[in-house]
N, CA, C and O atoms as a MOPAC input file, in Angstrom:
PM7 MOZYME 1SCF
protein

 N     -7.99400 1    -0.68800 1    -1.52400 1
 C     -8.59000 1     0.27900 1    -0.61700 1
 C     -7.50100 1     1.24200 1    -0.17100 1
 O     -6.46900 1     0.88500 1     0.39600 1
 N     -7.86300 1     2.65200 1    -0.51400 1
 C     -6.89300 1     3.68900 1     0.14400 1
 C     -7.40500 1     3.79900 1     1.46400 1
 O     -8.45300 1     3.33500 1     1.91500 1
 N     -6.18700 1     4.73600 1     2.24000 1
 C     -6.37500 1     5.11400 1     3.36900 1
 C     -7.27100 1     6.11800 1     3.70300 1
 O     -7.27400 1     6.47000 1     4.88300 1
 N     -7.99500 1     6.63000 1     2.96800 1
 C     -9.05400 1     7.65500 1     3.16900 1
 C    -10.52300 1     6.67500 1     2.87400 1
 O    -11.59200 1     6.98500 1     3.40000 1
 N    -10.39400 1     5.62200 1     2.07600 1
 C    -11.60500 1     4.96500 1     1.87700 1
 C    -11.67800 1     3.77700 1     3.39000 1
 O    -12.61300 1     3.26600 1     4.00600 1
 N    -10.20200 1     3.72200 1     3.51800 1
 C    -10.68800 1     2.77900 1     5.17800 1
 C    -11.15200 1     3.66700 1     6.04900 1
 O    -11.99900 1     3.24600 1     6.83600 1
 N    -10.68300 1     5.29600 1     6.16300 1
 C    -11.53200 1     5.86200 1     7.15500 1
 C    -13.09000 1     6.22600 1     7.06800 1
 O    -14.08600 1     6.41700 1     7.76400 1
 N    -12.66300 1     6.19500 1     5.83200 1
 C    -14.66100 1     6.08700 1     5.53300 1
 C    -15.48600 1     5.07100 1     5.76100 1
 O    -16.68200 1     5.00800 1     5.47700 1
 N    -14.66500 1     4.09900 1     6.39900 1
 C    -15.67400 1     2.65800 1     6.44000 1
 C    -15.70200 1     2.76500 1     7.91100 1
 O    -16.78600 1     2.75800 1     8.49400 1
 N    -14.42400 1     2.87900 1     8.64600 1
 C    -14.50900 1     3.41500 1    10.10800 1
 C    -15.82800 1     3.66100 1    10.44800 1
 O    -16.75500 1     3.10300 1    11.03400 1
 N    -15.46700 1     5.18800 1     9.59700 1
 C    -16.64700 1     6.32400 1     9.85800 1
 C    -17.93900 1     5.58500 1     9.98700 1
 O    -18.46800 1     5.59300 1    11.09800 1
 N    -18.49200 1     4.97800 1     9.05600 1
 C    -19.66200 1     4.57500 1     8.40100 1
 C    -20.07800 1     3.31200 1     9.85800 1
 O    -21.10800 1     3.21700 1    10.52500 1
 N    -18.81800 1     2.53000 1     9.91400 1
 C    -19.44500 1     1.38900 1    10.22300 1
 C    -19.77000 1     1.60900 1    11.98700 1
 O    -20.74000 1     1.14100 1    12.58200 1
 N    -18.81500 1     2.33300 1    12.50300 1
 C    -18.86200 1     2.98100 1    14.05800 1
 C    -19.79900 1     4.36800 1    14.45400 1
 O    -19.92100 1     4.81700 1    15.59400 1
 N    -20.31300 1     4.82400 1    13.43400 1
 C    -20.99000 1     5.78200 1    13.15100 1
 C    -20.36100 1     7.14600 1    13.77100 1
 O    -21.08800 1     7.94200 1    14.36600 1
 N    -18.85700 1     7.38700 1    13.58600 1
 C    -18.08900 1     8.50700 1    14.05300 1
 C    -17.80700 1     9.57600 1    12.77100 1
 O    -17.81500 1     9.33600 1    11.56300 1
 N    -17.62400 1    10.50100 1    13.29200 1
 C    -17.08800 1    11.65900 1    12.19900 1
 C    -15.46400 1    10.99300 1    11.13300 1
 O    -14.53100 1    10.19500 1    11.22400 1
 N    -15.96500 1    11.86100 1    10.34200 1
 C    -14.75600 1    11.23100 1     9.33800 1
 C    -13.12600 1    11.50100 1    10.25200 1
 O    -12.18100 1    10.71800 1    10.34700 1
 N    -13.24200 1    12.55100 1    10.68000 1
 C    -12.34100 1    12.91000 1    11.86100 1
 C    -11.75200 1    11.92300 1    12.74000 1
 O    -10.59800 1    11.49400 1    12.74900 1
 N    -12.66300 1    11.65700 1    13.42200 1
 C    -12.57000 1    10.63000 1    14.75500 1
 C    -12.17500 1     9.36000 1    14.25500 1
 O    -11.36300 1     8.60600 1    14.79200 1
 N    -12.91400 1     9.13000 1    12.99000 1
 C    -12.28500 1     7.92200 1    12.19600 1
 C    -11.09300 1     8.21900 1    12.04800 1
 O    -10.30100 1     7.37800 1    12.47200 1
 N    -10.61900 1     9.24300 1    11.53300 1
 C     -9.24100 1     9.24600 1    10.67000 1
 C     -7.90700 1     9.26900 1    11.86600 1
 O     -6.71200 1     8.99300 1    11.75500 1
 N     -8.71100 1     9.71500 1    12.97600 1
 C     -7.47300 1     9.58200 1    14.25800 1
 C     -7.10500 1     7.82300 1    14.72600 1
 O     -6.11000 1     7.21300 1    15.11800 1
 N     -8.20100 1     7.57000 1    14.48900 1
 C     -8.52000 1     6.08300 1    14.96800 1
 C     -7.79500 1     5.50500 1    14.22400 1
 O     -7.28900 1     4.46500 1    14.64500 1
 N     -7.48900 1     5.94500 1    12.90100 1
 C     -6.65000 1     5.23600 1    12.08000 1
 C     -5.22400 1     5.03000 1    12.08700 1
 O     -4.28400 1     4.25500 1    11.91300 1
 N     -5.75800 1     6.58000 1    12.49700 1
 C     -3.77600 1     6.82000 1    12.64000 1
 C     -3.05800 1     6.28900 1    13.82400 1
 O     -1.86200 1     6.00800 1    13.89700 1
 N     -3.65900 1     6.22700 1    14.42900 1
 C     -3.04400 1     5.94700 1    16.27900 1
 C     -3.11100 1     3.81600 1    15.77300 1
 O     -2.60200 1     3.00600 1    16.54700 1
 N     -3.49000 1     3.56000 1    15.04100 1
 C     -3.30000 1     1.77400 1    14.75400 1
 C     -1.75300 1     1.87500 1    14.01700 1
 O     -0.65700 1     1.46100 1    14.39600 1
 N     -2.25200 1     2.74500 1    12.57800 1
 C     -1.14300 1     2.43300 1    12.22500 1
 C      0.23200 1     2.87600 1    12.87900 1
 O      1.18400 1     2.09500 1    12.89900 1
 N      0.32000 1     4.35200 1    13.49800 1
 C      1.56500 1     4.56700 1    14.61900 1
 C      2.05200 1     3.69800 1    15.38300 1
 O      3.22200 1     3.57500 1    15.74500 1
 N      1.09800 1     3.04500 1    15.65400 1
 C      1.10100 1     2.02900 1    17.00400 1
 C      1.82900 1     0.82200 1    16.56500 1
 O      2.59600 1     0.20100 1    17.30100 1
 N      1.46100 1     0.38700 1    14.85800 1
 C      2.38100 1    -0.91400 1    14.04500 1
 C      3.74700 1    -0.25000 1    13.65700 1
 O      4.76900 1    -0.92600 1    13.77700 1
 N      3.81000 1     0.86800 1    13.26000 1
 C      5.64300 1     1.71300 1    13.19200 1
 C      6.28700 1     1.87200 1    14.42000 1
 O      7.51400 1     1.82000 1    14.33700 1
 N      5.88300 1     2.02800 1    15.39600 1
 C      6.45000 1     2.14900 1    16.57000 1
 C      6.70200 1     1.00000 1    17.33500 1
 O      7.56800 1     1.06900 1    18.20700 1
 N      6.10900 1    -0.00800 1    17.15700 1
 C      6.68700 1    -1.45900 1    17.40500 1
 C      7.53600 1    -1.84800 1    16.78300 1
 O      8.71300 1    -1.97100 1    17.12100 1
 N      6.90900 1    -2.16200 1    15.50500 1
 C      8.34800 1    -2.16500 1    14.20000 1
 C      9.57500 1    -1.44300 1    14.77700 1
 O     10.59700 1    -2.01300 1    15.15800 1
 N      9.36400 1    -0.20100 1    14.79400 1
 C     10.96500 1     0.47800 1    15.34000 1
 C     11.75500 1    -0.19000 1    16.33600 1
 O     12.96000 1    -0.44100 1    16.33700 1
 N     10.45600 1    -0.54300 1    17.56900 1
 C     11.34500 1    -0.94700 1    18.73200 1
 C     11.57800 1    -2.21700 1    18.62900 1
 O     11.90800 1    -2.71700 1    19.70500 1
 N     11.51100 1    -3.32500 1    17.27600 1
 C     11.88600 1    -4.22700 1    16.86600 1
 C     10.67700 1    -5.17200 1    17.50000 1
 O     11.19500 1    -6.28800 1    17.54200 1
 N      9.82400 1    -5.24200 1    17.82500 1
 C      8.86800 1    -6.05300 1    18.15600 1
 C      8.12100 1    -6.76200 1    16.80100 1
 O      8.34400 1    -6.41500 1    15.64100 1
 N      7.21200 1    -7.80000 1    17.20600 1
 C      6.36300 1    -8.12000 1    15.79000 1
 C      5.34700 1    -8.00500 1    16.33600 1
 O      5.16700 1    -8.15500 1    17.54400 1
 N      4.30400 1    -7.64100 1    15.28500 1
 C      2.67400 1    -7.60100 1    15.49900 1
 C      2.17900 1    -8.81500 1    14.98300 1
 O      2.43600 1    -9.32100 1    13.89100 1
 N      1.09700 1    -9.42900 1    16.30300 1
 C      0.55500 1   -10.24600 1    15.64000 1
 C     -1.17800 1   -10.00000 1    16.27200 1
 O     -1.65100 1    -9.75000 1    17.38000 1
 N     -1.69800 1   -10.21000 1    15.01700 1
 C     -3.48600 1   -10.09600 1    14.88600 1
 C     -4.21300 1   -11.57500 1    14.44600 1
 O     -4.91900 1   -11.94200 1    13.50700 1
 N     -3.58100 1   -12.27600 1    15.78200 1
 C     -4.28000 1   -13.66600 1    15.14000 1
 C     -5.81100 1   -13.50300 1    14.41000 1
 O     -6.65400 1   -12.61300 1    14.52900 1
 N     -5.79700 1   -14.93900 1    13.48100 1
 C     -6.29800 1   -14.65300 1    12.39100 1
 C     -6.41500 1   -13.68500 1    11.30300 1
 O     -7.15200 1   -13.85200 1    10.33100 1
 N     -5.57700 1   -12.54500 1    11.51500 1
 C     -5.56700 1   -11.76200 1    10.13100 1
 C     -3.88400 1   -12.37800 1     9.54100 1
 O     -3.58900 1   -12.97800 1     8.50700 1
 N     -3.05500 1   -11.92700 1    10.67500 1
 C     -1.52100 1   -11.94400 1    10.09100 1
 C     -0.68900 1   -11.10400 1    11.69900 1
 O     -1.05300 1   -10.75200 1    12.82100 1
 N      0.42200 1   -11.11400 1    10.97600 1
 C      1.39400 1   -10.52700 1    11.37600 1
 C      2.56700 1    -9.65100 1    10.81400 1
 O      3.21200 1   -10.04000 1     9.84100 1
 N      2.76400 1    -8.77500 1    11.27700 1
 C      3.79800 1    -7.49800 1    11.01500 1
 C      5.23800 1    -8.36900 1    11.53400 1
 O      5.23100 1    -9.12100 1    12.50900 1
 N      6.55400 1    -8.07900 1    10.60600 1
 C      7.56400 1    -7.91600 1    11.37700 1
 C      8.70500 1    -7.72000 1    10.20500 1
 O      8.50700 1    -7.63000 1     8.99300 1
 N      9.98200 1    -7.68000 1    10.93100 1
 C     11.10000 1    -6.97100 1    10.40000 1
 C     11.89300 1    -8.16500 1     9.49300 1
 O     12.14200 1    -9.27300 1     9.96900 1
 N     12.14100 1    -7.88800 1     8.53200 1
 C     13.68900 1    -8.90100 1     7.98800 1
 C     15.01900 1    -7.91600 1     7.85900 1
 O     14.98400 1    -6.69500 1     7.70800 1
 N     15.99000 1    -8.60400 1     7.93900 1
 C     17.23100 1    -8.21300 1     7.85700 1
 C     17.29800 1    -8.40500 1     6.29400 1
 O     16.99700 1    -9.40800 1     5.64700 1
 N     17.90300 1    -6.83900 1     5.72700 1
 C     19.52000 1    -6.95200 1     4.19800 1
 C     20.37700 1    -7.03700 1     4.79500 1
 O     20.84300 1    -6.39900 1     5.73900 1
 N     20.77300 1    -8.25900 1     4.00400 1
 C     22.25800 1    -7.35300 1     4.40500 1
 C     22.84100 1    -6.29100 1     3.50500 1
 O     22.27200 1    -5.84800 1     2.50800 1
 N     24.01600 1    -5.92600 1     3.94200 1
 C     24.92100 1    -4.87000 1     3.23000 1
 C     24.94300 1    -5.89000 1     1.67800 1
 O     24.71600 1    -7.06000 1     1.37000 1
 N     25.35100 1    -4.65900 1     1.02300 1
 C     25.68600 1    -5.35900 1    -0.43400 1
 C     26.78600 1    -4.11500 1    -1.54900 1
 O     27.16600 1    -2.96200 1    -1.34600 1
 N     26.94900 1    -4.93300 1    -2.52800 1
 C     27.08900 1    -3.91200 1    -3.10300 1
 C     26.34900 1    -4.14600 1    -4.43400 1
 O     26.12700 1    -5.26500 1    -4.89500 1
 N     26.02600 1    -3.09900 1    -4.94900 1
 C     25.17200 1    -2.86200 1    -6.53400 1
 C     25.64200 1    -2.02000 1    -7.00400 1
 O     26.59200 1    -1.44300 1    -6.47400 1
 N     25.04800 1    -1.60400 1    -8.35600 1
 C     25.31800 1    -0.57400 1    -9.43100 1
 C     24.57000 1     0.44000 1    -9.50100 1
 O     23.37600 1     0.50500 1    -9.20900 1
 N     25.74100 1     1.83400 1   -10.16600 1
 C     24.25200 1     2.45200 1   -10.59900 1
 C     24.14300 1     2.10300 1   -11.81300 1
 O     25.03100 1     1.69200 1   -12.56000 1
 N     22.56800 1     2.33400 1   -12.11800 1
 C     22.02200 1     1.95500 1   -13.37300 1
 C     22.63300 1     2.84100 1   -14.40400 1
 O     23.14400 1     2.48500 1   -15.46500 1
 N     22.51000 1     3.99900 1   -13.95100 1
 C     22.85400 1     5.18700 1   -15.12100 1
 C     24.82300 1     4.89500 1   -15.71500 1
 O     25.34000 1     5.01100 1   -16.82700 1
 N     25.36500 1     4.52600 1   -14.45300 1
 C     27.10800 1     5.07700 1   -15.09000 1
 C     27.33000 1     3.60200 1   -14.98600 1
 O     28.31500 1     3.15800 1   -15.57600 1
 N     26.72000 1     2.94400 1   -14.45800 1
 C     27.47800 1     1.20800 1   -13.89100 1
 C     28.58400 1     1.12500 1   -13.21000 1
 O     29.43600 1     0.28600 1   -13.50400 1
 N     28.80400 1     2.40300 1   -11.70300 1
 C     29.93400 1     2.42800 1   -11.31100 1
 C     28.98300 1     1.25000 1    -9.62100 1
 O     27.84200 1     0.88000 1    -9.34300 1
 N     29.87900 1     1.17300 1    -9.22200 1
 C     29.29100 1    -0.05900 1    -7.54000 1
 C     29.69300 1     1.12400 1    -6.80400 1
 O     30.60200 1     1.95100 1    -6.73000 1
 N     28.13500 1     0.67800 1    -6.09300 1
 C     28.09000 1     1.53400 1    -5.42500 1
 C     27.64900 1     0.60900 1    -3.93100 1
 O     26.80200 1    -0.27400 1    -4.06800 1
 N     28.12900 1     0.80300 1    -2.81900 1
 C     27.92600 1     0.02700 1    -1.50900 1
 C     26.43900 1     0.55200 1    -1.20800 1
 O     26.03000 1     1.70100 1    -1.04500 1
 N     25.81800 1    -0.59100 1    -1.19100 1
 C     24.28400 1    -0.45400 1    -0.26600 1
 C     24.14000 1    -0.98700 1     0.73700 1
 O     24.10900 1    -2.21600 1     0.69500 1
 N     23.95700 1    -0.15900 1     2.34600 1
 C     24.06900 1    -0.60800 1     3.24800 1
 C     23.03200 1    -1.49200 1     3.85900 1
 O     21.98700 1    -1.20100 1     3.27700 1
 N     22.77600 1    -2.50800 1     4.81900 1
 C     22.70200 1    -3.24100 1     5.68200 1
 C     20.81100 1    -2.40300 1     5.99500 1
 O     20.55400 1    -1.19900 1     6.02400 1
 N     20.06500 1    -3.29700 1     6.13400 1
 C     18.28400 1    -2.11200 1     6.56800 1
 C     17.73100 1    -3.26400 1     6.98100 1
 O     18.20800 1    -4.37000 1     6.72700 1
 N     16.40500 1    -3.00700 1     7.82300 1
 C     15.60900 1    -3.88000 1     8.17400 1
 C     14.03400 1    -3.20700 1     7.27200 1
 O     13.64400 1    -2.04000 1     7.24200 1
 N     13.45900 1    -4.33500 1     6.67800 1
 C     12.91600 1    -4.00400 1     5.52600 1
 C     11.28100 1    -4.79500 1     6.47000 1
 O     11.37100 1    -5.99600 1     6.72300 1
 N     10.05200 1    -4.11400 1     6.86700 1
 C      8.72300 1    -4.38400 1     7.38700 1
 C      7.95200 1    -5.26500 1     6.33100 1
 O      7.64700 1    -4.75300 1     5.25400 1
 N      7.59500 1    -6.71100 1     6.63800 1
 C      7.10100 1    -7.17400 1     5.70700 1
 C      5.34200 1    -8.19300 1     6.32500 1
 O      5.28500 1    -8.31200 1     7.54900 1
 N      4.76000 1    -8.48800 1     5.94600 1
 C      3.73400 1    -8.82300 1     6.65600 1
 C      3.19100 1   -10.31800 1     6.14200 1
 O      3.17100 1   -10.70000 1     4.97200 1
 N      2.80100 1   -10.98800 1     7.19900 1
 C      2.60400 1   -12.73000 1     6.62000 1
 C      0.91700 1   -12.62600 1     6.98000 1
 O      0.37900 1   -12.27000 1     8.02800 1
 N      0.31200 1   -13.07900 1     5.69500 1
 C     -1.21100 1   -13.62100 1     6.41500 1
 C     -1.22400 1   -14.37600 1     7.21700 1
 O     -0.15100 1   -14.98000 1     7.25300 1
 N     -2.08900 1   -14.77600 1     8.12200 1
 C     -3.23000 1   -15.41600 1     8.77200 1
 C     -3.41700 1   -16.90500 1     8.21100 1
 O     -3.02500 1   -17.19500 1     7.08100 1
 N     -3.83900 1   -17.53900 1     8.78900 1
 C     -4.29900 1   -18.80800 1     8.25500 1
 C     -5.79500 1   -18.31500 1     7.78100 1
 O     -6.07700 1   -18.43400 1     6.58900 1
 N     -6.72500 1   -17.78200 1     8.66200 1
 C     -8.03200 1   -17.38900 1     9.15900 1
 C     -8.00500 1   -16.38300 1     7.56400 1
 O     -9.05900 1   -16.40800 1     6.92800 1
 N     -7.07900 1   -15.72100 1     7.09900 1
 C     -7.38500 1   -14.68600 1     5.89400 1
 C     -7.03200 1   -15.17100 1     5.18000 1
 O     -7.85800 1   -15.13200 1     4.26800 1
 N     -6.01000 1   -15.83900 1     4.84800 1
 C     -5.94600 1   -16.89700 1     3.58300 1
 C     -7.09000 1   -17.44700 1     3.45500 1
 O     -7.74000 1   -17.01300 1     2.50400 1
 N     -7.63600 1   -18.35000 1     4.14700 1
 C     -8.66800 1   -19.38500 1     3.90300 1
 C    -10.12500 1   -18.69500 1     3.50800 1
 O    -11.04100 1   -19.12400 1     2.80700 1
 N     -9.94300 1   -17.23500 1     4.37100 1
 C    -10.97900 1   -16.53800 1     3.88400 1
 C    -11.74600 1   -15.97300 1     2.50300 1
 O    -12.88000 1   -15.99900 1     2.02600 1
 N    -10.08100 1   -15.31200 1     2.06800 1
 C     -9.96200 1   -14.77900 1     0.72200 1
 C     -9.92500 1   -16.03000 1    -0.45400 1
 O    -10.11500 1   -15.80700 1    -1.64900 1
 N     -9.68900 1   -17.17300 1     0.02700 1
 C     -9.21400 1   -18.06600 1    -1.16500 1
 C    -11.09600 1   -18.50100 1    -1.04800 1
 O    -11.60100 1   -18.84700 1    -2.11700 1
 N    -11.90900 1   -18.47200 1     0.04200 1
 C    -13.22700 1   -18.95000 1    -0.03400 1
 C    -14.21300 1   -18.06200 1    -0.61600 1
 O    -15.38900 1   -18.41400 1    -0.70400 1
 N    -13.81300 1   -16.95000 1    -1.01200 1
 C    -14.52300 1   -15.70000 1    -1.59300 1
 C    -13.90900 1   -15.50400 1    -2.96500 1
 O    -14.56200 1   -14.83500 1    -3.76500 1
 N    -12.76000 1   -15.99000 1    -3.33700 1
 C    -12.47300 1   -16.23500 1    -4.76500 1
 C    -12.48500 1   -17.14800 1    -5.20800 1
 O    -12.24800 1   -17.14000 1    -6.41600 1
 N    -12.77400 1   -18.57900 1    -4.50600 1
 C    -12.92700 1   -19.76300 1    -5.57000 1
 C    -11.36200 1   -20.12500 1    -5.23000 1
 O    -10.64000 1   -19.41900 1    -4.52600 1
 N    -11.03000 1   -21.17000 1    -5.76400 1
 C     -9.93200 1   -22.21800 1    -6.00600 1
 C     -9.16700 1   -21.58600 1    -7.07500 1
 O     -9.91000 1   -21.44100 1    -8.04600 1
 N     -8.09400 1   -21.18900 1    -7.28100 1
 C     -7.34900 1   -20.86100 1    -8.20800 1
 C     -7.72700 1   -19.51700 1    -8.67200 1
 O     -6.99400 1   -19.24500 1    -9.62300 1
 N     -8.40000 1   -18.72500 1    -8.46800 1
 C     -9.01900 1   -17.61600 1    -9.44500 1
 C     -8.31800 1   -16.69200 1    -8.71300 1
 O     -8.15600 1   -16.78700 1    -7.49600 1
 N     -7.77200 1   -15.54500 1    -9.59300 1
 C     -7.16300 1   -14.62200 1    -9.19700 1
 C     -8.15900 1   -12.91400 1    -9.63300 1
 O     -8.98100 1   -12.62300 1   -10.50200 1
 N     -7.66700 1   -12.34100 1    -8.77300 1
 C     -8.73900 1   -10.89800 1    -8.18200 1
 C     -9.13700 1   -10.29200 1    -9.63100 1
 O     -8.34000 1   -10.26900 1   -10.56900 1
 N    -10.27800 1    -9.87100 1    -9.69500 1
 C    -10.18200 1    -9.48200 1   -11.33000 1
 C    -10.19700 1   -10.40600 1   -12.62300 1
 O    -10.14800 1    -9.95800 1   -13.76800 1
 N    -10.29000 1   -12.13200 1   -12.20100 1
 C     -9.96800 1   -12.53600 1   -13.27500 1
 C    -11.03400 1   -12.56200 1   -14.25700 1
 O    -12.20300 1   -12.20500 1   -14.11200 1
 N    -10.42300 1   -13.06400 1   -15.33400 1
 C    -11.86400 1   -13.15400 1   -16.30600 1
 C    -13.08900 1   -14.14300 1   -15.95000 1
 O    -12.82800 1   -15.33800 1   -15.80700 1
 N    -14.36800 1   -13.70700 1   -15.80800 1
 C    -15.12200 1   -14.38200 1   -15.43200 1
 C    -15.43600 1   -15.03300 1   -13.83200 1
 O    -16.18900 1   -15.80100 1   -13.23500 1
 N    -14.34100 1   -14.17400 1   -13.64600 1
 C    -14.63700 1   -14.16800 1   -11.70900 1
 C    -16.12100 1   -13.44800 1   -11.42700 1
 O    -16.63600 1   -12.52300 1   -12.05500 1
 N    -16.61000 1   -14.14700 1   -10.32500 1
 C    -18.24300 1   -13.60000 1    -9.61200 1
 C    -17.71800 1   -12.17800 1    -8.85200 1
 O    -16.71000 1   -12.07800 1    -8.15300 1
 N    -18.73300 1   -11.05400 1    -9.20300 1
 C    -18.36100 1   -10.20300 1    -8.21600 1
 C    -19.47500 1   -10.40800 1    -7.08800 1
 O    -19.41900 1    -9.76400 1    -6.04100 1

């Protein structure tokens, strides 16, 4: 799902302009970068949670000349499911079956 097809479900399901949806959207997701920034974690029991990991510094190559090149130190946003969405998604795909697989139920 793109970000224009979640505002369309907004739209649809709250019965607001594609507009009003698309602000609605934006002011959630601002709202998860701007925590992130101020180093906080998001949490949406039962869906998951937002939060930060540490790189460290390193050094690597470039690909092109293979000279090392220092890559610095970042905090990289990564997100953990839910118990409540795991259990969800694994009950809507069956035991082992992966999205798309062959002979999966749509």
């Amino acid at each position: 799902m793109t970000k224009a097809e979640l505002v369309d479900e907004v739209a649809r399901v709250v019965q607001l302009t594609k507009k009003q949806a698309e602000t609605i959207v934006n002011i959630v997701f601002d709202s998860i970068v701007d925590s992130l920034r101020s180093g906080q974690k998001i949490e949406l029991r039962g869906f998951g949670s937002f939060r930060l990991r540490s790189r460290k510094s390193r050094t690597g190559r470039n690909p092109k000349t293979g000279e090392k090149v220092e890559v610095p130190s970042k905090k990289i946003p990564y997100f953990k499911p839910g118990k409540e969405l795991k259990e969800l998604i694994n009950k809507t795909l069956g035991e082992g079956e992966a999205p798309g697989a062959v002979g999966a139920s749509d």
